[in-house]
N, C-alpha and C positions, 0 to 999 in steps of 0.2 A: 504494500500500500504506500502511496505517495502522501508524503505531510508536505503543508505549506504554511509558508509564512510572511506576514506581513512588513509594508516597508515603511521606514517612518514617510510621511507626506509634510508635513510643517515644515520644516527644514531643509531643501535639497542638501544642501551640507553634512547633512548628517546620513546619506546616502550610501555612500561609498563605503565605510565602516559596517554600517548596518551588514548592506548587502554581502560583504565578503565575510562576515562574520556566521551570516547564516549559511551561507555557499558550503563555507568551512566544517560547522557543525554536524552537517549530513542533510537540510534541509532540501527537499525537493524541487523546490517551486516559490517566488518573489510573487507578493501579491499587492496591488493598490484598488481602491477602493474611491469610489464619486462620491465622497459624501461633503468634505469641509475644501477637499481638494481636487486639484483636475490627476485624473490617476494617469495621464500618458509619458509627463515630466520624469516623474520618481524614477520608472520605468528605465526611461534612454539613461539615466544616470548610472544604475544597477546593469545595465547590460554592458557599459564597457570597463563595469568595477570588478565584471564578474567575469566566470569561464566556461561552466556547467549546466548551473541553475537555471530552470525555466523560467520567464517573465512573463506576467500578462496581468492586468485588469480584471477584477473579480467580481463587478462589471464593471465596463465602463459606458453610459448611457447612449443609447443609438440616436433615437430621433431626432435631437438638437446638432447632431450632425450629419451630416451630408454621409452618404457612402464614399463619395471621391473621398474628402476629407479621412476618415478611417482607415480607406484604401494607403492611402499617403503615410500615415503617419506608421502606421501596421509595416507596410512596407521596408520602411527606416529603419523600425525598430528590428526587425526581421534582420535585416542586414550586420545591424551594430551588436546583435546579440549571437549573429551566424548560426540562426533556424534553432534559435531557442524561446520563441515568443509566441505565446497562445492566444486569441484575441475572445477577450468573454466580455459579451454583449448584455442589454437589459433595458426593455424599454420603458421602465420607472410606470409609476399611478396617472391616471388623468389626472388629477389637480399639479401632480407635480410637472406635469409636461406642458398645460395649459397658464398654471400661475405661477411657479418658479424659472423653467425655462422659456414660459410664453412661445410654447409651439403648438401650433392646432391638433387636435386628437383624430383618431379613427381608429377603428377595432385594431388592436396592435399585432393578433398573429396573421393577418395577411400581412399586413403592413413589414414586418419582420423577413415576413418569409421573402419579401420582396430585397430585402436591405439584406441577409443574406447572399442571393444569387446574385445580387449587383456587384458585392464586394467580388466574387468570384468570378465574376464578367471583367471586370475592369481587371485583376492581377492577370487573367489567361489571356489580354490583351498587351498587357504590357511586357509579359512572358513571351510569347507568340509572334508582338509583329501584328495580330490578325485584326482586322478593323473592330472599333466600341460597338455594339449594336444592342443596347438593353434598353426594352421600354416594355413600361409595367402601367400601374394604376398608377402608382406614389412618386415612382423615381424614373425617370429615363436620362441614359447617357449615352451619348450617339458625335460626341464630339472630343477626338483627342487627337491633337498633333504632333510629330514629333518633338516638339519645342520642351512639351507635358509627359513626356514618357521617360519614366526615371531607369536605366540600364539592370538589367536582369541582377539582381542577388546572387546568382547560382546557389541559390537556397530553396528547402522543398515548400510548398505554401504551406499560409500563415494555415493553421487550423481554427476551425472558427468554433467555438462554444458559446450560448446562452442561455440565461436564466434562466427556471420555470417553476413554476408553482401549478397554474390549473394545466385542466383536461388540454384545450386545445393547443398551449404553451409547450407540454409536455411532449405531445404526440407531435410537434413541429419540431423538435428539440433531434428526436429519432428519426425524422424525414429527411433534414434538410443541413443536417451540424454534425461536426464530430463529435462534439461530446455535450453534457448538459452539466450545468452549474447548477443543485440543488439548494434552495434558500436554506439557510440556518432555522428558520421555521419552519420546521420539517422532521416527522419523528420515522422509527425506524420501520412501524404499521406502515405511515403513510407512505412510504419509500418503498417495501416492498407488495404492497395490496394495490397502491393507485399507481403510485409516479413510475415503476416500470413495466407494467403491464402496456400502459398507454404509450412509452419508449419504443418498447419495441413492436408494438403494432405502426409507430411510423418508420422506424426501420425497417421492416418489411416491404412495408412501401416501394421503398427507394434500393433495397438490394443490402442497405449496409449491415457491417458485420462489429458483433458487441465487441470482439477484439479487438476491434480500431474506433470505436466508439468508450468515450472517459466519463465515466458517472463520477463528479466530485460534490464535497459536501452533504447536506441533508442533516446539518444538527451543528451542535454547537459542542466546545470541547472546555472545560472548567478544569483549570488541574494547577498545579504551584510545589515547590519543595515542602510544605510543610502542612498541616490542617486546617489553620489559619487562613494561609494564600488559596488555599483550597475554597474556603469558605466565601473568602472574599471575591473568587470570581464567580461563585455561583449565584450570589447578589449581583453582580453584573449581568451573568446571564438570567438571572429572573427580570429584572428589568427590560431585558432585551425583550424576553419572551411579550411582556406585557405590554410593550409597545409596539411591536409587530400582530401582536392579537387584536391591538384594537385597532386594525384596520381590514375590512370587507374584502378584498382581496386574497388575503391570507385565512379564511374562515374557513373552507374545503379542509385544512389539516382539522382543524379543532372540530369540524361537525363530523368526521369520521371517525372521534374517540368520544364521541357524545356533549362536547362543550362546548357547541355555538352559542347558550346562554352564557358565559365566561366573554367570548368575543364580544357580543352586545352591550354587557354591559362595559368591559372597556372604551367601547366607542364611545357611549354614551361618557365617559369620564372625561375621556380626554376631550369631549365637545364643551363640556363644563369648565375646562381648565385645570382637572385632577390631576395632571401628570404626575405630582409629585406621591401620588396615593395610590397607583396602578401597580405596583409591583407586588402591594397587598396582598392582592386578589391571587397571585402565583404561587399555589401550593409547592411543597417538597416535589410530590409525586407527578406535577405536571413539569417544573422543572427538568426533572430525570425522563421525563421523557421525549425530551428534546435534547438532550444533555447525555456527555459522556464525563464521568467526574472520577476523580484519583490521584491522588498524590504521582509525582514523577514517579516513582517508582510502583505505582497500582495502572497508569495511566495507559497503560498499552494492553495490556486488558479490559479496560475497561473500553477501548476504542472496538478493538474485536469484537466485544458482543453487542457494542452497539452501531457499527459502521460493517463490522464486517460480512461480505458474504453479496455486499451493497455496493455499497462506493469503493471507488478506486482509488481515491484521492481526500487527505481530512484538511480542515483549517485548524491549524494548532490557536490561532486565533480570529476574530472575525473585527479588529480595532487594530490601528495605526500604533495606537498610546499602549497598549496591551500586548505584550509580543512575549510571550513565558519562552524562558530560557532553557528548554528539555534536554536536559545530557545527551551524549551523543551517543549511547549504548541505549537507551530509550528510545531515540530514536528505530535505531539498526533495530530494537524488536518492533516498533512499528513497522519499518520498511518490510518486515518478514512477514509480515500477514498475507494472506494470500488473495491476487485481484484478479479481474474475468479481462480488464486493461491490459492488452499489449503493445500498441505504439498506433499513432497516427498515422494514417495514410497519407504516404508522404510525396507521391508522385503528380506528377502534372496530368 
């Protein structure tokens, strides 16, 4: 199983240390995150600090840009990082796309599936030589000069992964991606009753195969050297829990263990201005079940029975500001666990 880890964002500065410090430790995978920061920066920094490590965006929001745009930057980073860059997509909530990025809405799994196949029009063109020719509902590109064509990588394409949480998110994720980003709201029922069943009925679809297909995530990971540190991320992740509950979106996890009244009434709190009183509401038992918890040294057990069998890939953390320090023999027994993940399909 592949662990990941996150990169500071606040500081470019503090980049370069980071990232070769986890490169070093045994960690898998560099991750940034859209939420205080733009996650494509951190990124180009960690790929020329690094050697190994995979990079990518754990997501980084589609809609508010352009596919060329992504195509570009992906591209870069592909290059700088020499085919070790994953590009994980997400196309955020309507209010957030409408009133934080002030970008107009419409159902987002066409919409995706479209931003998808565009990205991969525009590389097999710049690859190839062969003329732009994509036109959709959303997006069309039909114009590129040589002026605009950035020279081949001799690198294999970017792999693209995306978010998913519902039914048709999910089944687009197996249709159309290499691999799916499972949200941290997400337990290990709903990962193996919903989120992969509907997987691989879009994989079928399309022919592909689970071994070149990467399930990461589907929970959150609480752990620290001592019972204390232990304790104190699991307060973080109740919090987390509590505020990813209360929002409508993410209620398909919760109404498949029986607590959409839980969700509702979060919503309802945080319409009130409760936030500070939502974490309340997150028992032990719902915690743990979004949650894999253990001292370093319980903590790779505790990941097997709750990741394994599943995902291919865990977040050691899901915060910037929160990066747990995991031995590196801890590691090596997470890495040991066994995955259905064998590598990307790497060919043009």
């Amino acid at each position: 199983m592949k662990i990941i880890q996150t990169l500071p964002q606040s500081d470019l500065g503090a980049v370069p240390n980071a990232a070769k410090a986890a490169e070093d430790a045994g960690f898998d995978m560099l991750m940034t995150m859209e939420n205080k920061h733009e996650p494509f920066l951190a990124l180009a920094v960690a790929a020329v600090a690094t050697e190994k490590v995979e990079l990518g965006p754990g997501v980084a929001i589609a809609f508010p840009r352009s596919p060329m745009v992504v195509a570009n930057v992906s591209w870069d980073l592909q290059l700088a990082s020499k085919g070790r860059f994953v590009l994980g997509l997400g196309p955020q909530i309507k209010p957030h796309n409408e009133k934080r990025f002030s970008v107009p809405w419409s159902p987002p799994v066409p919409r995706m599936r479209e931003y998808v196949n565009a990205l991969r029009a525009i590389w097999w063109s710049w690859e190839t030589g062969e003329r732009l020719r994509f036109e959709g509902k959303h997006y069309t590109f039909t114009l590129m000069i040589p002026n605009f064509v950035p020279p081949s990588t001799a690198q294999p394409p970017v792999p693209i992964t995306i978010a998913a949480v519902g039914e048709h998110s999910l089944r687009l994720s197996g249709e159309a991606c290499d691999g799916v980003r499972l949200h941290p709201f997400c337990t290990r029922a709903y990962a193996e009753e919903i989120a992969m069943p509907l997987i691989k009925q879009g994989m079928a679809k399309t022919g592909r195969k689970r071994e070149n297909f990467e399930v990461t995530g589907g929970g959150f990971i609480a752990t620290g050297e001592t019972d204390d540190d232990v304790a104190q991320m699991v307060e973080w992740v109740r919090y987390r829990v509590a505020f990813y509950g209360s929002t409508p979106g993410y209620w398909p996890v919760l109404e498949h263990h029986g607590l959409g009244d839980l969700g509702r009434k979060l919503n309802q709190m945080t319409k009130d201005g409760q936030w500070d009183k939502i974490a309340g509401e997150i028992s032990d038992d719902v915690v743990r079940l979004f949650t894999a918890v253990g001292r370093y040294d319980e903590v790779a057990k505790a990941i097997q029975e709750r990741f394994g069998g599943v995902s291919d890939a865990v977040y050691a953390s899901t915060s910037a500001d929160k990066r747990p320090a995991i031995p590196k023999d801890v590691l090596q027994d997470i890495k040991r666990i066994p995955m259905q993940f064998e590598g990307f399909n790497r060919s043009w």
